[in-house]
C-alpha positions as MATLAB code, in Angstrom:
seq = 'XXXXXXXXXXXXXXXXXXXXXXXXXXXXXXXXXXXXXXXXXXXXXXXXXXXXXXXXXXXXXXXXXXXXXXXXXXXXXXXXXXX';
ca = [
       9.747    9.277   12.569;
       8.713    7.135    9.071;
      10.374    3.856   11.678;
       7.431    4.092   14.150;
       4.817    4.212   11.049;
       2.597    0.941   10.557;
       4.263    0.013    6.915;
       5.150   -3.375    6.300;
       5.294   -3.452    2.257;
       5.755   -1.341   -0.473;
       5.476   -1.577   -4.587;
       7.616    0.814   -7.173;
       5.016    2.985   -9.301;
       7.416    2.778  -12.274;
       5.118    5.301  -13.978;
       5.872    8.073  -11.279;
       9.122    9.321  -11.433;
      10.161   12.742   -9.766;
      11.809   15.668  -11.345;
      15.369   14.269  -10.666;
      14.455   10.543  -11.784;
      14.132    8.710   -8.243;
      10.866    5.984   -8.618;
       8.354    6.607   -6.512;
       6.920    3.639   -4.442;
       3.589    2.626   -2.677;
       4.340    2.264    0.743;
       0.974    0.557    2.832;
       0.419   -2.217    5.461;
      -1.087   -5.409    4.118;
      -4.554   -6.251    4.964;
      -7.186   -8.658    4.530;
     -10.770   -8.127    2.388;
     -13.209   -8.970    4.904;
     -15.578  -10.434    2.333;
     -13.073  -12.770    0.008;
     -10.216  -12.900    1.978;
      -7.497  -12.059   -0.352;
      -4.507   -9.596    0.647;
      -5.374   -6.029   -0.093;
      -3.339   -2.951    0.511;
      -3.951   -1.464    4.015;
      -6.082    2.251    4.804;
      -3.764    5.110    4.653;
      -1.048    4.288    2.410;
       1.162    6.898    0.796;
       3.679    7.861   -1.975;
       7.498    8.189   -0.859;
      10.566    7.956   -3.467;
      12.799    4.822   -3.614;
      15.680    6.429   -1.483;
      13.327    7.463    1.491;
      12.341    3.880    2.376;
      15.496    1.841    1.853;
      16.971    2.072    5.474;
      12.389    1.081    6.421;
      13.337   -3.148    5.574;
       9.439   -3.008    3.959;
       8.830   -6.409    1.918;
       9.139   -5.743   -1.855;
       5.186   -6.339   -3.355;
       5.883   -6.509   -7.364;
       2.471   -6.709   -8.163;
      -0.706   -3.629   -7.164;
      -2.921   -4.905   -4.847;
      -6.659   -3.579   -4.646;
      -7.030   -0.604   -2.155;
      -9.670   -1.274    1.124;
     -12.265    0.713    2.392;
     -15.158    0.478    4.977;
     -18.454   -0.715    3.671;
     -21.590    1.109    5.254;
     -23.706   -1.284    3.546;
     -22.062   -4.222    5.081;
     -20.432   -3.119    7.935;
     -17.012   -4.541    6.888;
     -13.869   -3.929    5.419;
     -14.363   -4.878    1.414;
     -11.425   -4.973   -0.939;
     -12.228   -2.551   -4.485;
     -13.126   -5.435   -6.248;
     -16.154   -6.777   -3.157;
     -17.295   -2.986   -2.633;
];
């Protein structure tokens, strides 16, 4: 099921850790701020420990990359830091 999902990258949130130690990572499809054209992390992005995505071959992302989100006002597809 998780192979036919749209994720291409993922980060490790090093401050979540579950119960029985496994690092929890950001797992999202890179996008593009419509506005300033840097790389943003893709609508709909979720949470999954380390283990769940290894067998996935996402691209490793080491640093956070601002969230995007439609802009009424604008009519476009603004990165957190254009909204």
């Amino acid at each position: 099921m998780l192979n036919n999902l749209p994720y291409t990258h993922f980060y490790p949130d090093t401050e979540t850790v579950t119960a029985g130690g496994l690092i929890m990572c950001r797992v999202f499809q890179r996008d593009t701020c419509e506005t300033c054209g840097e790389p943003t992390e893709g609508p709909n992005a979720v949470q999954m420990d380390y283990t769940s995505i290894l067998h996935l071959k996402l691209i490793a992302q080491f640093e956070q990359l601002p969230e995007i989100g439609y802009n009424d006002e604008t009519g476009k597809c603004d990165c957190d830091n254009c909204a």
